[in-house]
C-alpha positions in Angstrom: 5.5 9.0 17.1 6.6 8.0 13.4 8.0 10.6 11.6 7.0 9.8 8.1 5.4 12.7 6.5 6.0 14.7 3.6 3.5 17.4 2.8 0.1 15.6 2.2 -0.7 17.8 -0.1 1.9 16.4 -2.8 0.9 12.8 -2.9 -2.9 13.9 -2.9 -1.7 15.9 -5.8 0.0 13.2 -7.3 -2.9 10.5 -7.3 -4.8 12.8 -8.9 -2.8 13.7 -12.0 -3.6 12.8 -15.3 -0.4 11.4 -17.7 -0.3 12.5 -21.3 0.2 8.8 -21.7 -3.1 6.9 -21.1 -1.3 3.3 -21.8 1.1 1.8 -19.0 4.2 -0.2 -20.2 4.2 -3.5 -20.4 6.3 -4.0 -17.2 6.1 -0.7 -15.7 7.8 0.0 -12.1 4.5 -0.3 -9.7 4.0 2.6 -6.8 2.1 3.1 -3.8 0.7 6.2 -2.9 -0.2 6.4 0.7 -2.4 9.4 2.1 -2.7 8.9 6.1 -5.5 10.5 7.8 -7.1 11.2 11.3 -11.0 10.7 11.6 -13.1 11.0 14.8 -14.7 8.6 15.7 -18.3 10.2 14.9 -17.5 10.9 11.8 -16.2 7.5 10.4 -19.4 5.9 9.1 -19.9 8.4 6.8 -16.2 8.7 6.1 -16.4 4.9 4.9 -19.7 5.4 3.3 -18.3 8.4 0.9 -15.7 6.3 -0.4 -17.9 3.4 -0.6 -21.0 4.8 -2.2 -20.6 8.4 -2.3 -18.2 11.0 -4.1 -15.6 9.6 -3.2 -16.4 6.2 -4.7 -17.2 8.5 -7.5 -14.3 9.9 -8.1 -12.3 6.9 -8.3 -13.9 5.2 -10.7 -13.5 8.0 -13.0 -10.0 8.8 -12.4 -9.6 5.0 -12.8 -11.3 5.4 -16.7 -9.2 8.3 -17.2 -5.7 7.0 -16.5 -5.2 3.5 -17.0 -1.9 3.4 -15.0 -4.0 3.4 -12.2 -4.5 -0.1 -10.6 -5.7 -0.1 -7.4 -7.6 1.5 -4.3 -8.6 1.2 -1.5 -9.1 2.5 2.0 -8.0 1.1 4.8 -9.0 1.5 8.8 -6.6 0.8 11.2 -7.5 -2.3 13.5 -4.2 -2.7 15.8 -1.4 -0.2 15.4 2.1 -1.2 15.9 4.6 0.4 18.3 5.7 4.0 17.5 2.5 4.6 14.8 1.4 7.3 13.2 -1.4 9.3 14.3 -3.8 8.3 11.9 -6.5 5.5 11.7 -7.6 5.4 8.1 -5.1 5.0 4.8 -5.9 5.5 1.2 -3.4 3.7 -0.8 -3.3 3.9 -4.1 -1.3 1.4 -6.7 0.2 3.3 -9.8 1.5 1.9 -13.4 4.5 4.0 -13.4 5.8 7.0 -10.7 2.7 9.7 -10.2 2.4 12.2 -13.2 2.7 16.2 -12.5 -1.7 17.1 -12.2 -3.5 18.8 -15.0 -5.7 21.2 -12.7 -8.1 22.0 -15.3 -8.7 18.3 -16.2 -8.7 17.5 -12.9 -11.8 19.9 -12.2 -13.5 18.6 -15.3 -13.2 15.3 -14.1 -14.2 16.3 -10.7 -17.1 18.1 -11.9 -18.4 15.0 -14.3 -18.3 12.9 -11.8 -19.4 14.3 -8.3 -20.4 18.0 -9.5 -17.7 19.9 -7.5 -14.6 21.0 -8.7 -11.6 19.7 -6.9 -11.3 22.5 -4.3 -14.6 21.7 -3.4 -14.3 18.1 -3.0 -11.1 18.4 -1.2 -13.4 20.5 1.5 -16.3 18.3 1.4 -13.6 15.4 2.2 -12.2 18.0 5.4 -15.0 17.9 6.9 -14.5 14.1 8.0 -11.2 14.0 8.4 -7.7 15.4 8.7 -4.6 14.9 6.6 -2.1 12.6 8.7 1.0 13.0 5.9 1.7 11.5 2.8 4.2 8.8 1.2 5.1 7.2 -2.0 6.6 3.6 -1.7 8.0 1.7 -4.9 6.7 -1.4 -5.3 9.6 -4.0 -6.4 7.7 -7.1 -5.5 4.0 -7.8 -6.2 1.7 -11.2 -6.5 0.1 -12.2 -9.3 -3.5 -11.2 -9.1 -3.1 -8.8 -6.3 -6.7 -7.2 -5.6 -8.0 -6.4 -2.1 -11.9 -6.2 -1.8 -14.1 -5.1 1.6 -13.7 -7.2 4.4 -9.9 -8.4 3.8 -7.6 -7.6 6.5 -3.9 -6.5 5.3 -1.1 -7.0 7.4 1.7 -4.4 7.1 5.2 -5.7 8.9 7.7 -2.4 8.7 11.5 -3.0 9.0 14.5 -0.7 8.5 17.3 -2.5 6.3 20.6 -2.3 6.7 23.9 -1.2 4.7 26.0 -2.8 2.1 26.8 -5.4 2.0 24.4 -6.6 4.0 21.4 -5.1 2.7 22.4 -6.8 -1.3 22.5 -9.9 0.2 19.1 -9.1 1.7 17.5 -7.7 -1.3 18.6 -10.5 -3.5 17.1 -12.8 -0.7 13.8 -11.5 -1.0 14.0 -11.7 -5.0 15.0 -14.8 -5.0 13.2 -16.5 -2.0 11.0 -14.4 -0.1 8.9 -13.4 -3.1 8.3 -17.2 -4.3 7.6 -18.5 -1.0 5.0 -15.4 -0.8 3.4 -16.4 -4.6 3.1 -20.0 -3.6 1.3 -19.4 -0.5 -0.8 -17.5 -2.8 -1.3 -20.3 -5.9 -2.3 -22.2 -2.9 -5.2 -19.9 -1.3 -3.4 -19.3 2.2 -3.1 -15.6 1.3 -4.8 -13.4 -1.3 -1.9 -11.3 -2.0 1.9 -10.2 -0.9 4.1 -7.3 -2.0 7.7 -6.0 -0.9 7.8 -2.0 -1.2 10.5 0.3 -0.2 10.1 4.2 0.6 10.9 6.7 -2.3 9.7 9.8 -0.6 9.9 11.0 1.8 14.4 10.9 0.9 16.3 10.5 4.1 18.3 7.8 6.2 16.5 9.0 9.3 13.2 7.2 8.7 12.4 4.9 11.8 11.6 2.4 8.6 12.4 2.0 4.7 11.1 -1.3 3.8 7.4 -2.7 3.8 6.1 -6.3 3.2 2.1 -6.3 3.2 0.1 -9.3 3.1 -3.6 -9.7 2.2 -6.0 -12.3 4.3 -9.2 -13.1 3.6 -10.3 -13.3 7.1 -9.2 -12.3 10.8 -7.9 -15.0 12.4 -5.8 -15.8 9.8 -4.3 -12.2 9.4 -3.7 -12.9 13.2 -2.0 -16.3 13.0 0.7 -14.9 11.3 0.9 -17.7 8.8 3.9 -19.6 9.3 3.0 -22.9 9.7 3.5 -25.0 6.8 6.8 -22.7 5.8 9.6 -25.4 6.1 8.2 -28.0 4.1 7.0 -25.0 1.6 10.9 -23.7 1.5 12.1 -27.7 0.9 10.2 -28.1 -1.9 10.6 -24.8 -3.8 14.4 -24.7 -2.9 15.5 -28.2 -2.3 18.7 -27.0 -2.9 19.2 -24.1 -0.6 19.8 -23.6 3.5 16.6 -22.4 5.0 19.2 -21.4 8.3 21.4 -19.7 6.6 18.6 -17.5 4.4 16.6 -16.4 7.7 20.2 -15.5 8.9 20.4 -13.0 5.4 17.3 -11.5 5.8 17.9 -11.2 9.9 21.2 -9.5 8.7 19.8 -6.5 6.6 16.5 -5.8 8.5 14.8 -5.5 11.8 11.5 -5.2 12.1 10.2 -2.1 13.7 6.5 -2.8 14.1 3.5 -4.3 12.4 0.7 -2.8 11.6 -3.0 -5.0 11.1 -5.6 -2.9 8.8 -9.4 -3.8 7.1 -10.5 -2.9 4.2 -13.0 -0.7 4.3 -13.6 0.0 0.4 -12.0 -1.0 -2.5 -12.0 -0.4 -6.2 -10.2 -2.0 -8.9 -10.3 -1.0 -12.3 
């Protein structure tokens, strides 16, 4: 089994906090917040349905009003695991303006209250009954396309790898700045993806971690999240790097990573701001 997982209870804390400062920079560092969970499979209707419609849904959209650093959620059920996965078939991830702020509790249960008329204690219950906490991490988001926004129905595929050392692992980082990430915002300009982003684990700290590194892309369908979407890919890199050895960059990015598993996930609510 993966052995990801801090304490849930800190990134659950941490999505809900409340900055003193309501207005994000203008080019903050992005995070992910990811909360894995374990629901039977009874249970997950109305697990989806409380985050689609219920006070779950609820809650979002408030804690969205109240703290503008917050850009996206959305849930996620797990369609195919990869090998060594968690055991957990549901994420929440959540996309942050900035690192997670410390919580106010008491503005927390105001807000709570407001919006779903419990307190946070309670709604933490009401949200035990359907599931179980899985663990909890926060990734740092260094590359994200323009526009990124998932919406019910899309299917995001989530390719883990474990990166290498120095120097190795330079030349691999500046080979997904530099190339990766444009081939990624061209495929979306032209529609064949909705969205792409390259995060790296922050916490949980450690060189133990079966995997550090995360590229996640966003179809709009299936059968494309399962076609793996390479075709088109030399003639892309030609004409965006005419200049450059499309051998010798897939040797670089071979060179500091290995892929560890891929994981293929549908959205089953989302809300932007």
């Amino acid at each position: 089994m993966l052995k990801l997982l801090a304490p849930a209870a800190l990134v659950l804390s941490a999505v809900c906090a409340f900055p003193q400062a309501t207005q994000a920079p203008a080019t903050p560092q992005r995070y992910a917040s990811i909360i894995y969970l374990r629901v039977p499979a009874e249970k997950q209707a109305a697990f989806i349905e409380f985050y689609k419609t219920g006070a779950g849904a609820k809650s979002v959209r408030a804690r969205m009003k109240a703290d503008s650093t917050l850009f996206s959620w959305s849930l996620r059920q797990l369609m195919y695991p990869g090998e060594n996965a968690p055991e957990s078939n549901f994420i929440i991830v959540v996309g942050l303006n900035g690192p997670p702020a410390e919580p106010n509790p008491a503005k927390r249960d105001e807000l709570y209250k407001g919006a779903t008329g419990m307190n946070y204690s309670q709604y933490m219950a009401a949200v035990r009954t359907m599931s179980e906490p899985g663990g909890s991490m926060l990734m740092h988001v260094h590359h994200l396309t323009d526009g990124y926004a998932l919406a019910e129905g899309d299917y995001v595929v989530a390719a883990r790898f474990k990166t290498g050392g120095p120097p190795a692992n330079a030349a691999y980082s500046e080979a997904v700045r530099d190339v990766m990430f444009p081939l990624a915002a061209d495929r979306v300009k032209e529609g064949s993806i909705k969205g792409w982003a390259w995060s790296h684990i922050t916490f949980p700290a450690g060189d133990s971690r079966e995997w550090d590194v995360t590229v996640t892309t966003v179809h709009k369908a299936l059968p494309l999240a399962a076609g793996g979407g390479g075709a088109g890919n030399t003639a892309r890199f030609a004409k965006l790097f005419p200049n450059r050895n499309q051998t010798a960059y897939a040797e670089t990015i071979r060179a500091g990573s290995k892929q560890v598993r891929v994981d293929l996930y549908r959205v089953a609510a989302a809300i932007q701001p």
